[in-house]
N, CA, C and O atoms as CSV, one atom per row, in Angstrom:
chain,resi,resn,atom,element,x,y,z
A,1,UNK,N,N,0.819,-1.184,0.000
A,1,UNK,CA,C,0.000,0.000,0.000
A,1,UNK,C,C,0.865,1.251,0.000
A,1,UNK,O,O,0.577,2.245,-0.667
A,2,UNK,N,N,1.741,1.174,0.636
A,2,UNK,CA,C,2.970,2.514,0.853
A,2,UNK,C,C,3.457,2.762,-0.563
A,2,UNK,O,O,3.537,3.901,-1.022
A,3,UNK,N,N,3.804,1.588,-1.296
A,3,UNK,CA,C,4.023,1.278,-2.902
A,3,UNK,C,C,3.171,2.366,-3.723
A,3,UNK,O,O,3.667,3.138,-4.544
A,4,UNK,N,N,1.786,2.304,-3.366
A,4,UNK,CA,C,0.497,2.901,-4.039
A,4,UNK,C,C,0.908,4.146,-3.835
A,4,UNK,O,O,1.445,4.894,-4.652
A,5,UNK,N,N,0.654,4.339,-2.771
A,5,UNK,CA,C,0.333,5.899,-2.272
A,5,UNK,C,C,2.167,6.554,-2.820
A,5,UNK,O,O,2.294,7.707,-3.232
A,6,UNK,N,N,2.941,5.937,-2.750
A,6,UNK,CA,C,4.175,6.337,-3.546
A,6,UNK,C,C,3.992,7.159,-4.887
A,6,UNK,O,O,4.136,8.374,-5.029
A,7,UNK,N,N,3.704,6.388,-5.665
A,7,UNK,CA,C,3.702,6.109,-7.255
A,7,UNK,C,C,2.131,7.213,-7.739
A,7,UNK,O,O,2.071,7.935,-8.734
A,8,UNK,N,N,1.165,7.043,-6.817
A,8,UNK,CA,C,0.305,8.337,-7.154
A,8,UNK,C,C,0.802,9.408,-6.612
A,8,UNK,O,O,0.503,10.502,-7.089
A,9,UNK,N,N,1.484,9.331,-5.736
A,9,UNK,CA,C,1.843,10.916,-5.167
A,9,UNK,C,C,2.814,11.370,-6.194
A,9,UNK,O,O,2.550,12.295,-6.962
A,10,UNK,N,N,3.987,10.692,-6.209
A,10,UNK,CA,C,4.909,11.119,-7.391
A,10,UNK,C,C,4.457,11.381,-8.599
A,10,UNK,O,O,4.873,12.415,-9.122
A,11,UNK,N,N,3.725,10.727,-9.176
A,11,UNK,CA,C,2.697,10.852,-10.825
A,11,UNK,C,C,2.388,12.046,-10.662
A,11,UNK,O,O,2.899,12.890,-11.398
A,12,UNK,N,N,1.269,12.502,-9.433
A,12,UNK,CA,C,0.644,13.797,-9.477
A,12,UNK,C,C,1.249,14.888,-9.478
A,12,UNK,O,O,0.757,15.970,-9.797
A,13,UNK,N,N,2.754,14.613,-8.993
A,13,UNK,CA,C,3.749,16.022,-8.519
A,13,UNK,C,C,4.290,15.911,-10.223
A,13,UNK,O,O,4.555,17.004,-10.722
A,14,UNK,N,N,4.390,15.222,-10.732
A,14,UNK,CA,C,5.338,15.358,-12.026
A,14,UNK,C,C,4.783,15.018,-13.178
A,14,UNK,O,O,5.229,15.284,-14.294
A,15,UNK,N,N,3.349,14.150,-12.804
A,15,UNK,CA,C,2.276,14.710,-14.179
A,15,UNK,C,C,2.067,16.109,-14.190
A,15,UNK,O,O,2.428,16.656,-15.231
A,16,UNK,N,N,1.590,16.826,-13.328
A,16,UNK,CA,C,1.379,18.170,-13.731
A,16,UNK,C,C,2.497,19.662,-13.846
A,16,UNK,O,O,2.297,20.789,-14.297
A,17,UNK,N,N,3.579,19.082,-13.271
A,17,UNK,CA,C,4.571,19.897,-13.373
A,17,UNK,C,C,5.319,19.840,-14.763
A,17,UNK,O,O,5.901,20.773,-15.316
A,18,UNK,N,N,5.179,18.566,-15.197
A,18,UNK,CA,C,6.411,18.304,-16.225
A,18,UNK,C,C,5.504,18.147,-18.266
A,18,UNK,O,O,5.895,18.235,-19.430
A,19,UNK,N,N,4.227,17.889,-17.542
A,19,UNK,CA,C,3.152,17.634,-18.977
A,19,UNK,C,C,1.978,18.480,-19.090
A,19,UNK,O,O,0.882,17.965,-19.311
A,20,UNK,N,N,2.096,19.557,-18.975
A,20,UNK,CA,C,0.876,20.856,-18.956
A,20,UNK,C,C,0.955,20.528,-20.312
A,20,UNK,O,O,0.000,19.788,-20.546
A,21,UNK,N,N,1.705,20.733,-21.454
A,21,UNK,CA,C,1.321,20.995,-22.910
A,21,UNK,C,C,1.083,19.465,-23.854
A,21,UNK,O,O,0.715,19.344,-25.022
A,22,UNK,N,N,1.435,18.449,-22.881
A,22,UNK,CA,C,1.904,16.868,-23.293
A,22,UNK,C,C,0.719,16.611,-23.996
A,22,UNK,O,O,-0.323,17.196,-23.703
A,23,UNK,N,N,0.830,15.271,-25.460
A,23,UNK,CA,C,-0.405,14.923,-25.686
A,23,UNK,C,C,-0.967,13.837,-24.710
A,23,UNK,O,O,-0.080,13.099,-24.280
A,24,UNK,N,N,-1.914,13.630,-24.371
A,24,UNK,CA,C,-2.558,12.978,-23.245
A,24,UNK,C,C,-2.330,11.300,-23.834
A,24,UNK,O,O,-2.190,10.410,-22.995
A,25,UNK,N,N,-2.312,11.023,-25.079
A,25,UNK,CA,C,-2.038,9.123,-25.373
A,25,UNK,C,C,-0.301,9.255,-24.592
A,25,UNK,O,O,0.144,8.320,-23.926
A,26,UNK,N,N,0.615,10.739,-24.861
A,26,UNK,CA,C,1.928,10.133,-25.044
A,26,UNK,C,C,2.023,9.871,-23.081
A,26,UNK,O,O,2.645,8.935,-22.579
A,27,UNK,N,N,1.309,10.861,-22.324
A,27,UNK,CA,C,1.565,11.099,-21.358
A,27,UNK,C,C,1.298,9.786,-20.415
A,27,UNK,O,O,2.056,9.213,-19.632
A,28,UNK,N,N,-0.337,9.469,-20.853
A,28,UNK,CA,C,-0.837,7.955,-20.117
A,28,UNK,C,C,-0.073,6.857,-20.417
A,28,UNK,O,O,-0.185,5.851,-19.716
A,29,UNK,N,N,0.975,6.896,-21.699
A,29,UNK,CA,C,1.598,6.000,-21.884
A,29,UNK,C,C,2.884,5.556,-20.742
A,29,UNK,O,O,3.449,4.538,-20.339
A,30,UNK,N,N,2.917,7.082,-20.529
A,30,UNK,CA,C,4.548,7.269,-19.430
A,30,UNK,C,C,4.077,6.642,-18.153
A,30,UNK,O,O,4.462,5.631,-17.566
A,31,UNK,N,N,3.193,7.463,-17.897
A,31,UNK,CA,C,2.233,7.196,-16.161
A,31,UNK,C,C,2.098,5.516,-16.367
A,31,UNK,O,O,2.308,4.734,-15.440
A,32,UNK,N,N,1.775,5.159,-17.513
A,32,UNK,CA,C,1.520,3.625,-17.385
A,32,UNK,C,C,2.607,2.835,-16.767
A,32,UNK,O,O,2.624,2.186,-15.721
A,33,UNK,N,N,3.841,3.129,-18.001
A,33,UNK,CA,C,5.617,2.181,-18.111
A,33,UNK,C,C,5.890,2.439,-16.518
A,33,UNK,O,O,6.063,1.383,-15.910
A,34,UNK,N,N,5.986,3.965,-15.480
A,34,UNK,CA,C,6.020,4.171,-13.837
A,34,UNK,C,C,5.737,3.224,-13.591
A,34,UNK,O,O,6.453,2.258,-13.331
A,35,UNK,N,N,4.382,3.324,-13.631
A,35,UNK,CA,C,2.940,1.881,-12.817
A,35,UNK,C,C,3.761,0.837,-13.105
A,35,UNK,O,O,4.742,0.751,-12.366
A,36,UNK,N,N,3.679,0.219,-13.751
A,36,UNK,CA,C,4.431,-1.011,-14.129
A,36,UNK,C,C,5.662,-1.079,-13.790
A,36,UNK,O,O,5.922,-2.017,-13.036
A,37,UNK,N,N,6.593,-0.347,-14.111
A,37,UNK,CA,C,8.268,-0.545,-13.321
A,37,UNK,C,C,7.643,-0.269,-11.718
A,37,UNK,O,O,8.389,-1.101,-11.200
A,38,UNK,N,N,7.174,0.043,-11.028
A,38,UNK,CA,C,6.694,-0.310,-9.698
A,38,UNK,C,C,6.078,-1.140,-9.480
A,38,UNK,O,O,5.636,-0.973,-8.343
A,39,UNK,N,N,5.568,-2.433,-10.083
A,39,UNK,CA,C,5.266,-3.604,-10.030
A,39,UNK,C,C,3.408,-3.319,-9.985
A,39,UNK,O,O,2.716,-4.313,-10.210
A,40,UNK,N,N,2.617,-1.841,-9.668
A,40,UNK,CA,C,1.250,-1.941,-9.873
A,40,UNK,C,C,0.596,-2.882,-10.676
A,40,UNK,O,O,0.907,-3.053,-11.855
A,41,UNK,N,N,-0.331,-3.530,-10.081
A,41,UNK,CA,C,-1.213,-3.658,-11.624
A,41,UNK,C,C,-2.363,-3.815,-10.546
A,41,UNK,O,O,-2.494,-3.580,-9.345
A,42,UNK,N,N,-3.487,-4.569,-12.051
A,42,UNK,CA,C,-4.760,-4.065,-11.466
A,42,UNK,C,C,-5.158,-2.460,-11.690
A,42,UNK,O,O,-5.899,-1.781,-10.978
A,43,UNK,N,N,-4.550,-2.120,-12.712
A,43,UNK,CA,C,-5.050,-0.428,-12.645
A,43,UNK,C,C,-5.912,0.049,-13.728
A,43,UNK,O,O,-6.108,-0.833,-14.564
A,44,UNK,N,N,-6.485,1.158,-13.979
A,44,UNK,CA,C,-6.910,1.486,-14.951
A,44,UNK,C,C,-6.290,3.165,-15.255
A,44,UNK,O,O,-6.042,3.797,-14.228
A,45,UNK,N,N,-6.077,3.782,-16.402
A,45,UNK,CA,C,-5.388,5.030,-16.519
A,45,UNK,C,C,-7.020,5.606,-17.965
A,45,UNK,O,O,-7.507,4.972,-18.901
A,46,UNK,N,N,-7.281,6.827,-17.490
A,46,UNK,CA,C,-8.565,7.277,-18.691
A,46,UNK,C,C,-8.535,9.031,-18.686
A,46,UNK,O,O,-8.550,9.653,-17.624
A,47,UNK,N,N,-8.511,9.421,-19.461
A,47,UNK,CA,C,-8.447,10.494,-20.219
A,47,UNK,C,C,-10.068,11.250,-20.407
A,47,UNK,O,O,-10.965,11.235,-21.249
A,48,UNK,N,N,-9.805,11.896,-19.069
A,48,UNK,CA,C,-11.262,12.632,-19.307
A,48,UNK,C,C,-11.317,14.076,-19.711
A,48,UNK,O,O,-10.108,14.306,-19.731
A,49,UNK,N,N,-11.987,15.393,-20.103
A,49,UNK,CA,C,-12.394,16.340,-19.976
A,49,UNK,C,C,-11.855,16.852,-18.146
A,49,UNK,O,O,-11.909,16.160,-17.130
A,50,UNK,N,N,-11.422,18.124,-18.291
A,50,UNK,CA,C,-10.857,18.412,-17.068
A,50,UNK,C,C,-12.237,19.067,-16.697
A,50,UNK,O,O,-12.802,19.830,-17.481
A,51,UNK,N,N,-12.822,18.696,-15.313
A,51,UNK,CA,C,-13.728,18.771,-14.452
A,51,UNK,C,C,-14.964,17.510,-14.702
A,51,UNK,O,O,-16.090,17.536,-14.204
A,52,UNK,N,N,-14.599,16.799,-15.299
A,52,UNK,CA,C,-15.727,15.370,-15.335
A,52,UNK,C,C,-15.380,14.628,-14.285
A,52,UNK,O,O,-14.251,14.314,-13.909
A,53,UNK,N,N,-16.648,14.310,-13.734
A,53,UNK,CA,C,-16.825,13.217,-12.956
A,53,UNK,C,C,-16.281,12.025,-13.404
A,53,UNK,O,O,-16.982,11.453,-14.240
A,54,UNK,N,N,-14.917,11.302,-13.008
A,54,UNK,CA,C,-14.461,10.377,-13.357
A,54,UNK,C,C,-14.546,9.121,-12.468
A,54,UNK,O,O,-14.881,7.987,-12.809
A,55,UNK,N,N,-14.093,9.659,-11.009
A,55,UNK,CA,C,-14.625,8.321,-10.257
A,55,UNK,C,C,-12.871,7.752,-9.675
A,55,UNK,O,O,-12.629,6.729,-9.035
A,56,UNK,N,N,-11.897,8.772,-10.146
A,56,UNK,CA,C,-10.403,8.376,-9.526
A,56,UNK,C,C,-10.006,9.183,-9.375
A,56,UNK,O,O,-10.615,10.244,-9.507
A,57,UNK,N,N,-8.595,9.085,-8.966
A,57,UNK,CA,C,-7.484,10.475,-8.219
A,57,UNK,C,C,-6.577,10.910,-10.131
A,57,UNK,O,O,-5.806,10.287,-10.861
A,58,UNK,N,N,-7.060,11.862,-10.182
A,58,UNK,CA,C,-5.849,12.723,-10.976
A,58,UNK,C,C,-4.782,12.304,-10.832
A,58,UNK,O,O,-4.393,12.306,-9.665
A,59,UNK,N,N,-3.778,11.737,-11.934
A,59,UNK,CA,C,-2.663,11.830,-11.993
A,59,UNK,C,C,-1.481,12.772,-13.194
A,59,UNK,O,O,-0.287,12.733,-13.491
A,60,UNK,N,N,-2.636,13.513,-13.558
A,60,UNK,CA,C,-1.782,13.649,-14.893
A,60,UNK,C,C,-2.517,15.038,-15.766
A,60,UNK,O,O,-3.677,14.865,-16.140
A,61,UNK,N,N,-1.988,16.109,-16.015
A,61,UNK,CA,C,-2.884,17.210,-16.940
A,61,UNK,C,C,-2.277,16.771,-18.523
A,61,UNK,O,O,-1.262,16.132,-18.802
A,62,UNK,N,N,-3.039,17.216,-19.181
A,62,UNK,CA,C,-2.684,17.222,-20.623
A,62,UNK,C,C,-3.293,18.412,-21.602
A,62,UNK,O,O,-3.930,19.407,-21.257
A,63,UNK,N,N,-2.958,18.058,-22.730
A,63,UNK,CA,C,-3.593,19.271,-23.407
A,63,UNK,C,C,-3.627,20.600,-23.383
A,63,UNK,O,O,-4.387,21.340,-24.008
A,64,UNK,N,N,-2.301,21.032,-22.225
A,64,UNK,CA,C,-2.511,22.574,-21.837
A,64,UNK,C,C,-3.710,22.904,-20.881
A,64,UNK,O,O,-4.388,23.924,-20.755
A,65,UNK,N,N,-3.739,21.468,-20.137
A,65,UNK,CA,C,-4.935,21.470,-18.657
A,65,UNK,C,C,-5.751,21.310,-19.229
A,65,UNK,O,O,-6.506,21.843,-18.416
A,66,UNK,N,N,-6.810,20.835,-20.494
A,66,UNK,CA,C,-7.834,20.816,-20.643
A,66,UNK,C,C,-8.283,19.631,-20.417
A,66,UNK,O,O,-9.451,19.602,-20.030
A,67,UNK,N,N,-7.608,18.370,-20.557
A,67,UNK,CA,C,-7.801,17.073,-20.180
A,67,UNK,C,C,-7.175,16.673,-19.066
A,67,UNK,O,O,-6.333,17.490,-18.693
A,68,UNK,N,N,-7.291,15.574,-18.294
A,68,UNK,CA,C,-6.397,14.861,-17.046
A,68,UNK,C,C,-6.619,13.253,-17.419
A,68,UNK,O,O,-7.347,12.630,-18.191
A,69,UNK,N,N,-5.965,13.046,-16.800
A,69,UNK,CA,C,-5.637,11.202,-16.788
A,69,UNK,C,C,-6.042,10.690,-15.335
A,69,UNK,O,O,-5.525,11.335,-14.423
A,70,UNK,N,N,-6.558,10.041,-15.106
A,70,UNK,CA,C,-7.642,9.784,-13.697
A,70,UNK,C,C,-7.053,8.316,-13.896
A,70,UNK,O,O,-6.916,7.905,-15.049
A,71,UNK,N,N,-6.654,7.405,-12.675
A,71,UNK,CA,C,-5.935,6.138,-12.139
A,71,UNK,C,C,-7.294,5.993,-11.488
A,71,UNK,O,O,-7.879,6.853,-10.830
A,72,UNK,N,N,-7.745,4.643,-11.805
A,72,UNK,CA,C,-8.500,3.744,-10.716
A,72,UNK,C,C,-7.863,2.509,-10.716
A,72,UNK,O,O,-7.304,1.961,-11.666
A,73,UNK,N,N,-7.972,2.172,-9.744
A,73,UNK,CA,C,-7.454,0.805,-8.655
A,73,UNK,C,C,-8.861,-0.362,-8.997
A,73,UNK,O,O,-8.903,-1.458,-8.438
């Protein structure tokens, strides 16, 4: 669980610091290869409209903030 809460905290500090202008396939792709070199699975990574009800924790802006990448477990 410490694993988890790792790997989303870090995603969130450096999805949005490092991919404000990123395209959102190249970005979920990165957040994915993380997840996986940290042994996660069981996950899901989805590309919503920024302010939709998605149903997970933000990990990721794209598009110049207009989209985010939302992780469910």
């Amino acid at each position: 669980m410490k694993k988890f809460i790792l790997a989303v905290g870090l995603l969130s500090l450096a999805g949005s610091a490092l991919a404000a202008g990123k395209p959102c396939e190249e970005l979920k792709a990165e957040i994915a290869a993380k997840l996986d070199a940290k042994g996660v699975s069981g996950y899901s990574l989805e590309i919503v409209d920024k302010g939709a009800a998605a149903g997970g924790k933000v990990v990721g802006k794209c598009e110049s903030g207009a989209k985010v990448i939302v992780y469910k477990r």
